[in-house]
N, C-alpha and C positions, 0 to 999 in steps of 0.2 A: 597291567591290563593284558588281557588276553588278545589273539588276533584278529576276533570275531567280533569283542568290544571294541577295539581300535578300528575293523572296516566300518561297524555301522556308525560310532563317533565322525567319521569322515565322510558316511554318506549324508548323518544328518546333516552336519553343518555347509556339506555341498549342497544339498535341499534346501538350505536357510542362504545361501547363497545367490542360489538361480532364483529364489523368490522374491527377495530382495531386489536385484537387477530386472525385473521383471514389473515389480511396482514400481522402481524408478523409469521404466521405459514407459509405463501407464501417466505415470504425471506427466511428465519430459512431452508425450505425445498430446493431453490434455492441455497442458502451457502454451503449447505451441498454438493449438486451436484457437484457445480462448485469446491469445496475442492477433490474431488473423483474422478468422470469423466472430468471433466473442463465445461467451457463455451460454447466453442465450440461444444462438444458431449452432452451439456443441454438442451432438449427439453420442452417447456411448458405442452406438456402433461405427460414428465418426474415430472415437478416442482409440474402441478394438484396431479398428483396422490401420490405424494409421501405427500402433503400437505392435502390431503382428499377432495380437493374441485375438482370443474369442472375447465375444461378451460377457460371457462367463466368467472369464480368469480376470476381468473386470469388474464383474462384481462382488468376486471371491475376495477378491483385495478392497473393494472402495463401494459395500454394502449399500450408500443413498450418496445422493448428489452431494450434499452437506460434507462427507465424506472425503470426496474427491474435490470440493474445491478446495479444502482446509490444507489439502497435501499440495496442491496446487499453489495457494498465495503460501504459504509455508517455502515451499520449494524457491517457488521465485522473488521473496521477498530476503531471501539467503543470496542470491545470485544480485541481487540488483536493492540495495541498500539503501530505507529511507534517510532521507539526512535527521541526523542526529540532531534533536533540542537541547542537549547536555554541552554540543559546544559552545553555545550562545548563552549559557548561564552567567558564563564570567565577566561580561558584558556590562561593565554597570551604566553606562546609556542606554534606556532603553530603545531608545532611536535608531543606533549604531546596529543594537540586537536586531531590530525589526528587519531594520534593512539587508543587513547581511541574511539575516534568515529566508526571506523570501528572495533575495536574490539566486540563494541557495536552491530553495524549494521548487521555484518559478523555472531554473534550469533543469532540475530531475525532472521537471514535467516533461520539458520538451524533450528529453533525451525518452521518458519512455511514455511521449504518448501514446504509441499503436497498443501499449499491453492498459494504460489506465483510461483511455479513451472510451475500449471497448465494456471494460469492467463500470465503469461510473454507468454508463451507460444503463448498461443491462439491470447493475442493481437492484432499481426498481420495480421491475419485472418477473425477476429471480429471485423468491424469496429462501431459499436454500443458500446464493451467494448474500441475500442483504444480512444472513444470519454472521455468517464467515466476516463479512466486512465489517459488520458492528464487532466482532471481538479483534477483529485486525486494524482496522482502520479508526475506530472509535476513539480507545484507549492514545494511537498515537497523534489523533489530532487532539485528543484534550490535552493533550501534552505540552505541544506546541502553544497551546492557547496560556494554560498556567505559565511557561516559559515566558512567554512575547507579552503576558499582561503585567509580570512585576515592575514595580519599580516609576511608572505613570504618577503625573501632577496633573491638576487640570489647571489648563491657563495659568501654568507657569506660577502658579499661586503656591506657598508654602504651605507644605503640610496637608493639602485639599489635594484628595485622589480622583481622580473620573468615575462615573456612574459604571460600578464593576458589569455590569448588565448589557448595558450598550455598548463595554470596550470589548467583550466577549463576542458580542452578535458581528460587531466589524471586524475583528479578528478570524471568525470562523469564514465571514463572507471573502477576506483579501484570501483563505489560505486553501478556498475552494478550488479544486481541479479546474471546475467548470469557470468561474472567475478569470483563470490563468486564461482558459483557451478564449472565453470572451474577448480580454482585452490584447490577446495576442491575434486574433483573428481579424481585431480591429485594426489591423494595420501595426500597431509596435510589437517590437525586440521586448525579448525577454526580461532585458533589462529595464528598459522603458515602462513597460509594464510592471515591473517589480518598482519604482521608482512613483508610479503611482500610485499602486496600491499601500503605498509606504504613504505617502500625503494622505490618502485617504482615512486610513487609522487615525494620524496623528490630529485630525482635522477635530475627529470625537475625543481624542484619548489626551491633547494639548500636550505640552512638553516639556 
């Protein structure tokens, strides 16, 4: 290589650099928003400025909202890790699994409600974020759900499984956000909470 190939190899990839670092200051600064004020009250001239760039060099990188939350729950779902349904596989009570799962789950909440609080929230409102949530959040709560529903008797009866239908709808309601903060708002510990919404399943799903 020549010395002329070799500076501009070195500018580009200095160019691929700062641009990089640059989209990461855009999310980093979006994260933070949407953890504080939410998504909904996130304005891109919020996101600019708080990330040092124009709005421009914001939209140069993160073309529509869709865009920019995708790099956003990406980012921070790298940083702050849902609980895995693959530990609870090996579980063969499913009771044991429930339980632990949601005690599980019912603590990630508390640890990050200011960033899910605002997101559940907003969802509805934001259809740009409800797009992002349904391919983030969707897939990993049916997850959970195929996870948490194997393995049920009803009433203890051999061979006689629960109405697949209703063990899914109780299932989806215990592993709701919104659930968690209901009956944590109600006065109990996470645990406590988790503790009941464990009865509550098995009330429909029998054991």
């Amino acid at each position: 290589m020549t010395p002329d190939s070799d500076s501009r190899t070195y500018r580009k990839a200095e160019r691929a650099r700062r641009e990089q670092e640059t989209r990461l200051r855009i999310t980093e600064a979006a994260v933070e928003l949407h953890r504080t004020v939410g998504p909904a009250n996130t304005t891109v001239t919020d996101v600019a400025k708080l990330a040092g760039v124009s709005r421009m060099t914001v939209y140069n990188h993160f073309p529509t909202d869709a865009d920019l939350f995708a790099a956003c729950s990406t980012h921070w779902a790298s940083q702050n890790p849902f609980p895995d349904p693959a530990q609870w596989e090996t579980m063969g009570d499913p009771r044991e699994r429930l339980a632990s799962a949601l005690q599980e789950l019912y603590r990630w909440y508390r640890l990050k409600e200011d960033m899910l609080g605002k997101v559940f929230r907003d969802t509805p409102v934001v259809p740009s974020l409800a797009q992002v949530m349904g391919s983030l959040w969707g897939p990993y709560e049916d997850a959970l759900v195929q996870t948490l529903a194997a393995g049920w008797t009803a009433n203890g009866a051999e061979g006689e499984v629960p109405d697949n239908t209703e063990l899914a709808a109780m299932l989806r309601l215990v592993l709701d956000f919104n659930t968690w903060r209901s009956l944590t708002g109600s006065g109990l510990d996470h645990e406590s909470a988790a503790g009941l919404a464990a009865r509550m399943v098995v009330g429909v799903a029998g054991t």
